[in-house]
C-alpha positions in Angstrom: -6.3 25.4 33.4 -8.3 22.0 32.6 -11.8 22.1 31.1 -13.8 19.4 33.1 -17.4 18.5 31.8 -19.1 16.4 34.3 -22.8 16.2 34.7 -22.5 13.7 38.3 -20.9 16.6 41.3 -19.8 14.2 43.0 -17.5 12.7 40.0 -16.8 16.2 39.0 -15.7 17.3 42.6 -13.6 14.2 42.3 -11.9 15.3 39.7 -11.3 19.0 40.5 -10.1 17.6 43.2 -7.2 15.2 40.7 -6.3 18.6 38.4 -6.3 20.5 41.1 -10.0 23.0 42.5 -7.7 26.2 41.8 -6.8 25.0 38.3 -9.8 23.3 36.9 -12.6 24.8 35.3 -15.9 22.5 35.6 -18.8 22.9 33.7 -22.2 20.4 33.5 -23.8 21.3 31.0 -23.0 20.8 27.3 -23.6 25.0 26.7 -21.9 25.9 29.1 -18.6 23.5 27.8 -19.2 25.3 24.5 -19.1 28.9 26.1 -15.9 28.2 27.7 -14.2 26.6 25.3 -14.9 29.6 22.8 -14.1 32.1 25.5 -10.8 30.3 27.0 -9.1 30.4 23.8 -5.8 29.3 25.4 -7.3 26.2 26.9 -5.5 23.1 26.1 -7.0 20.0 27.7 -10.5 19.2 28.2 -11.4 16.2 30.1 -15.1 14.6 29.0 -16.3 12.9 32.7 -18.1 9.4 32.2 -21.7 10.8 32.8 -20.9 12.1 29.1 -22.8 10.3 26.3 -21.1 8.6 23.5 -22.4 10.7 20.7 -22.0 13.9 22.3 -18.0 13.8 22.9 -18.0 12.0 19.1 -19.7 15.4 18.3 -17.7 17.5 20.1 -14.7 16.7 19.4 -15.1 16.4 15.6 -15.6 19.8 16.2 -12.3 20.8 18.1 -10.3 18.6 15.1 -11.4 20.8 12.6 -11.9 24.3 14.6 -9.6 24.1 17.6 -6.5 21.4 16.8 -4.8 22.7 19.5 -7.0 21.6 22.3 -6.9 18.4 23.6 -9.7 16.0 24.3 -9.7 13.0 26.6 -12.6 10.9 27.3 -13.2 9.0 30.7 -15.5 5.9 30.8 -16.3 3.5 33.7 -15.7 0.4 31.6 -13.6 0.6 28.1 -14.5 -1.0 25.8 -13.4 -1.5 22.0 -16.2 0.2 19.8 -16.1 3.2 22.1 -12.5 3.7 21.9 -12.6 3.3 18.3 -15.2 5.8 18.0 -14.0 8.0 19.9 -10.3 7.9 18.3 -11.9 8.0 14.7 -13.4 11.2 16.2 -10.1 13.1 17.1 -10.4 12.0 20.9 -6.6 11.6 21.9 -7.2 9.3 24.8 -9.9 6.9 26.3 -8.9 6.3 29.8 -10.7 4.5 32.9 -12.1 7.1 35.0 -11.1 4.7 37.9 -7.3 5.0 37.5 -6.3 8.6 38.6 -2.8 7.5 37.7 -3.7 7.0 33.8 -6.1 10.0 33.6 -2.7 12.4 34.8 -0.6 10.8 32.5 -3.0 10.5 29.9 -3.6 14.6 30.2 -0.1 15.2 30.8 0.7 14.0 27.0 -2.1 15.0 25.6 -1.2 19.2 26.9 2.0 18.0 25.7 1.0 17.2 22.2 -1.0 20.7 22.5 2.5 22.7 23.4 3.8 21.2 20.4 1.5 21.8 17.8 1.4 25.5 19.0 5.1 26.2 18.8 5.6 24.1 15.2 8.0 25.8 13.6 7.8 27.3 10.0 10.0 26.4 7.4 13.0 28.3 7.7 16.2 28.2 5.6 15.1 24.6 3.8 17.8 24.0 1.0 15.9 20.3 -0.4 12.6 19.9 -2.0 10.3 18.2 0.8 7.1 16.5 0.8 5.4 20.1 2.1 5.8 21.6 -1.5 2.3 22.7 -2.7 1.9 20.4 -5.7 3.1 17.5 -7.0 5.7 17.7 -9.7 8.6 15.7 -10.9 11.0 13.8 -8.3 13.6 16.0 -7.6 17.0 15.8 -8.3 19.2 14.0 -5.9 18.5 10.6 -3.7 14.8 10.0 -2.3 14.5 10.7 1.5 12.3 7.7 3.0 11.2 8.8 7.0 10.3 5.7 9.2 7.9 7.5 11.7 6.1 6.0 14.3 4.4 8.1 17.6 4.4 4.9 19.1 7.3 2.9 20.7 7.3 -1.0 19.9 5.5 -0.7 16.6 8.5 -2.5 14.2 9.7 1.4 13.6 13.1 0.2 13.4 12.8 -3.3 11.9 11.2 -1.8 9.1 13.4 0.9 8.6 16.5 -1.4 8.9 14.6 -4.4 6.5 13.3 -1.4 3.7 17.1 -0.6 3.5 18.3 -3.9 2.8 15.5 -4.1 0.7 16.2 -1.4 -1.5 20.0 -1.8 -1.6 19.2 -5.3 -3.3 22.4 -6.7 -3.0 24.2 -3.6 -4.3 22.3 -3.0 -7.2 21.5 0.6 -5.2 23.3 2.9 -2.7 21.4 3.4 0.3 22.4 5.4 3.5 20.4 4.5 6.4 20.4 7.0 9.3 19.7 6.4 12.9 18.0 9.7 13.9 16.7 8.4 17.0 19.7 10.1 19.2 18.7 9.5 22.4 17.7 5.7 21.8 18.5 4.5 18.6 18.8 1.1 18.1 19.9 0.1 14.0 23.4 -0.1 15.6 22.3 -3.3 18.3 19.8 -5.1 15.5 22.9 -5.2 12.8 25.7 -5.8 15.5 27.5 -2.8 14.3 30.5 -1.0 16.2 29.5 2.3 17.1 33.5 3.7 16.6 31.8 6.2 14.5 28.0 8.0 15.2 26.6 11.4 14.1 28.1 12.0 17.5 31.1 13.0 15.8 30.2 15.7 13.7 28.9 17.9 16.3 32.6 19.7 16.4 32.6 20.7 12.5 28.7 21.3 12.1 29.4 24.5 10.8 31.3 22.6 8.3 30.6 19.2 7.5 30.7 18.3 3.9 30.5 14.9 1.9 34.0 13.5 2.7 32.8 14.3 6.5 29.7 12.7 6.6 31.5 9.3 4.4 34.0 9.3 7.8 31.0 8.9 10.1 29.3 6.2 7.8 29.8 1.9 9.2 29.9 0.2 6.3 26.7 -3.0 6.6 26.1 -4.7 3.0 26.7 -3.7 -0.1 25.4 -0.7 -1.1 24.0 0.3 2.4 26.0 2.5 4.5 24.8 3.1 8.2 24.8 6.2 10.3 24.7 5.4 13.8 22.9 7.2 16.8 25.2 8.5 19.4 26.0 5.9 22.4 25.4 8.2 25.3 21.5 9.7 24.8 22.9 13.1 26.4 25.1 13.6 23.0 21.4 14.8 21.7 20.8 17.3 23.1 24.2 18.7 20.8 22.6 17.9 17.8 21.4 20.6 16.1 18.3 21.3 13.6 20.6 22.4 11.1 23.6 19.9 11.3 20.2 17.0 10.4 19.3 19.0 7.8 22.9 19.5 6.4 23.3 15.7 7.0 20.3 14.5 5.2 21.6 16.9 2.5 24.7 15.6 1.9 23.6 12.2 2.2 20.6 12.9 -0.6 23.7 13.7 -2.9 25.4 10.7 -2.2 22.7 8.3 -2.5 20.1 7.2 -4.3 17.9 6.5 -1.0 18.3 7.8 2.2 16.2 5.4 4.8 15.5 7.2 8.4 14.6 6.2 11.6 13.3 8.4 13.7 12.3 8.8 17.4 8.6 9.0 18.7 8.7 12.1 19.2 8.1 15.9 17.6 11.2 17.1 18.6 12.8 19.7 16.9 15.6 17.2 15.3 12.5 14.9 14.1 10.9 17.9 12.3 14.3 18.7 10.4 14.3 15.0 9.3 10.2 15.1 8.4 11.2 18.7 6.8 13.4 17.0 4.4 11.5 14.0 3.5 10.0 13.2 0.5 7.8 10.2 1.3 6.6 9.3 5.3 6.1 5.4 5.9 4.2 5.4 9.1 4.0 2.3 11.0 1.3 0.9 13.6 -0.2 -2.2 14.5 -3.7 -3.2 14.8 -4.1 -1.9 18.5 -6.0 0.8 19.6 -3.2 3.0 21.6 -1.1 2.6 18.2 -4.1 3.8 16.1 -5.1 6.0 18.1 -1.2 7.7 18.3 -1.5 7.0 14.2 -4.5 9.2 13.9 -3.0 12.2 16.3 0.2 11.6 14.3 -2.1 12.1 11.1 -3.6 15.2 12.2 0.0 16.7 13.4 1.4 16.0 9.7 -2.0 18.2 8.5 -1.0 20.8 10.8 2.7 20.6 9.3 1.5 20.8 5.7 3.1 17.7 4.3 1.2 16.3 1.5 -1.3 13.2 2.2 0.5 12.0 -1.2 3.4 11.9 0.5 1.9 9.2 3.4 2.3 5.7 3.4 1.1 3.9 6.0 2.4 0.5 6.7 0.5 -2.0 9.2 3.3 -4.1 10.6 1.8 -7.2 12.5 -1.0 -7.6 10.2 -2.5 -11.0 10.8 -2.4 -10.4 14.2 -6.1 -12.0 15.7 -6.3 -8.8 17.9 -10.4 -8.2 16.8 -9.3 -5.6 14.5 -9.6 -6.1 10.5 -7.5 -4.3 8.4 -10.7 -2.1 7.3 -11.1 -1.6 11.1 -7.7 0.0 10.8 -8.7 1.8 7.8 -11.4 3.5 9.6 -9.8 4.7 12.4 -7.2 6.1 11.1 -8.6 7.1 7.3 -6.0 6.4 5.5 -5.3 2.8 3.2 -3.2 0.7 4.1 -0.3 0.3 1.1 1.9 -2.3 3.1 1.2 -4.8 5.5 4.1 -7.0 7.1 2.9 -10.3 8.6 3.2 -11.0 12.4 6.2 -14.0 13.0 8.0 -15.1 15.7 11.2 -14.9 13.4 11.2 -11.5 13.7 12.1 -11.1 17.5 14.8 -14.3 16.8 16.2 -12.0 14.2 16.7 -9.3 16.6 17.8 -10.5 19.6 20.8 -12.4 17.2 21.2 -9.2 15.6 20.7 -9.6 12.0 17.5 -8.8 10.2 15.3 -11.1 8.2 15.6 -9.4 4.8 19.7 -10.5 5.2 19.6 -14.1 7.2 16.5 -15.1 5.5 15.7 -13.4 2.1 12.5 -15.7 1.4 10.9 -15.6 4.8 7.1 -13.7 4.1 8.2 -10.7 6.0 11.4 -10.2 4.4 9.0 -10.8 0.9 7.0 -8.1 2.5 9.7 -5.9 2.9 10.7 -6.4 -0.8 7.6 -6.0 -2.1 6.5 -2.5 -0.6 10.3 -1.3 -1.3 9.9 -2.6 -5.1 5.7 -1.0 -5.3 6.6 2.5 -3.7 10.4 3.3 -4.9 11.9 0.7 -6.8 9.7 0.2 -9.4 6.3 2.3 -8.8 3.3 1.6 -10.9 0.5 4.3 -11.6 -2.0 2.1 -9.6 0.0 2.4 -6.4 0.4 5.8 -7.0 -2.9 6.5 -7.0 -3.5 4.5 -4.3 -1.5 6.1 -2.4 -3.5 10.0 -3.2 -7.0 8.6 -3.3 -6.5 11.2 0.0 -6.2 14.5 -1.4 -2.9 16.1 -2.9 -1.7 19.2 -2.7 -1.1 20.6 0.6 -2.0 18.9 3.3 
């Protein structure tokens, strides 16, 4: 069922009519939302109708972030504009959506019950054999290489570009091993933006999952510069759907005691696969731009890690296109999201060059300012980190969550 608070009928009839009169609930009054929403404790989605004020779905939905993570909120207004949608996404709202376009208020819904579905079936830890960034305090880097998550909820952020450029980065000209791993497996892309032939992909271990060890995972690996080894995504998306929880986690394994950094890309998505990967990870770079949907997917991606238990220490986040003149500021960003930002990567039209000829900037043009960008948050967070940065990074909270 769908909560619907709407103080116009005939708006709220309209609506009933869009979910569906049989499976919408519709309330007017701001008690009687309340009631519901602390008797229907299986409710996923409610929908806050125009005629809502400002401050009252700011109100409410602070409220479900903290009681109620699991239910979804999405605000419709008659005009959007900026300050509202930032508001409202600084106050857990998960979408702002014009409540003329029936189309964008169903799909907006549809992701955010999907988001809900998610969070209530995350799964616990079960069987982890590597130290991840969940562990309860912080204590000294474990043994092994460091396992670096490029995560993004967000399609055409940079997810990629950055994982690919931090890789390079780090590798610094062999000076470091570094396996990068395209864990995107429906979509990946590191293979297309470094022209590599995908002979090989993590396609390829799916018959000896049970028992793949390092000279197996070293026979999947395409060699790209030295020191950085590349595992590819599988060519046909349906080979994903064979990839197992366990065979990731085995992977990232094996490739942590082969390397001194292990760099991965991940889809946009809380997939079961994903979570293995974020389950093994010892520090999350998250990537958005100065755009509302991406903060607003930043913020929901936040609150999903807080669900998860992994450590705000842990969290990076990385504002990719930063000089964009968008009429948001970096503290704009800061804001809406709550978090710092550590490493910003300047906005150029090199960078789309680089990919469409395949080779990224970090390796065609090493003094470019985004490939200094790269260099620089690779050299501040694992390279060479300083106690400022550091702290920095945990002015959040440490410990769990």
């Amino acid at each position: 069922m769908t909560i619907v608070y709407e103080q116009w009928q005939q708006q709220a009839k309209q609506l009933a009519t869009l979910f569906g009169i049989e499976e919408t609930h519709v309330v007017s009054t701001a008690d009687s939302l309340v009631e519901l929403v602390n008797t229907e404790r299986a409710e996923q989605l409610v929908v806050l109708g125009p005629s809502t004020p400002l401050a009252e779905a700011v109100g409410f939905s602070e409220q479900c972030r903290v009681r109620r993570p699991t239910l979804g909120v999405v605000l419709l207004r008659q005009h959007l504009d900026v300050n509202v949608m930032t508001e409202a996404i600084r106050a857990g709202v998960r979408e702002v959506v014009d409540a003329n376009d029936p189309a964008a208020i169903l799909a907006a819904c549809a992701r955010s019950q999907d988001l809900s579905r998610q969070l209530e079936a995350k799964p616990k830890l079960n069987g982890q054999t590597v130290p991840s960034a969940r562990t309860p305090e912080d204590g000294p880097e474990p043994m092994g290489g460091q396992v670096i998550t490029v995560f993004a909820a967000k399609g055409g952020v940079g997810k990629t570009t950055t994982a690919i450029n931090l890789a390079v980065a780090l590798a610094d000209g062999g000076r470091h091993k570094v396996c990068l791993m395209d864990l995107d497996l429906a979509f990946g892309d590191v293979a297309i933006l470094t022209q590599l032939s995908p002979e090989r992909t993590i396609a390829d271990a799916i018959p000896v999952a049970d028992r793949i060890d390092e000279t197996g995972l070293r026979s999947l690996l395409a060699p790209y510069r030295s020191g950085l080894d590349v595992l590819l995504a599988p060519v046909q998306p349906a080979a994903a759907e064979d990839i197992g929880r366990q065979l990731i986690s085995d992977l990232i394994q094996l490739a942590r005691d082969a390397f001194e950094y292990v760099v991965i890309d991940t889809a946009s998505a809380f997939s079961e696969q994903m979570l293995a990967a974020l389950d093994a990870t010892h520090h999350y770079l998250l990537v958005t731009t100065p755009e509302i949907p991406s903060l607003k997917n930043t913020r929901v991606t936040l609150d999903m890690f807080d669900l998860l238990d992994y450590r705000k220490a842990a969290r990076t986040l990385v504002l990719n296109r930063a000089d964009s003149k968008v009429g948001l500021s970096s503290g704009d960003v800061e804001k809406i999201v709550r978090m710092p930002i550590v490493g910003s990567i300047p906005s150029s039209r090199d960078v789309p060059v680089a990919a469409n000829a395949g080779v990224p900037l970090t390796v065609s043009s090493p003094s470019h300012p985004v490939s200094q960008a790269y260099k620089d948050l690779a050299t501040r967070l694992f390279l060479n980190p300083n106690v400022a940065d550091l702290q920095k990074r945990s002015r959040f909270g440490r410990g769990r969550g």
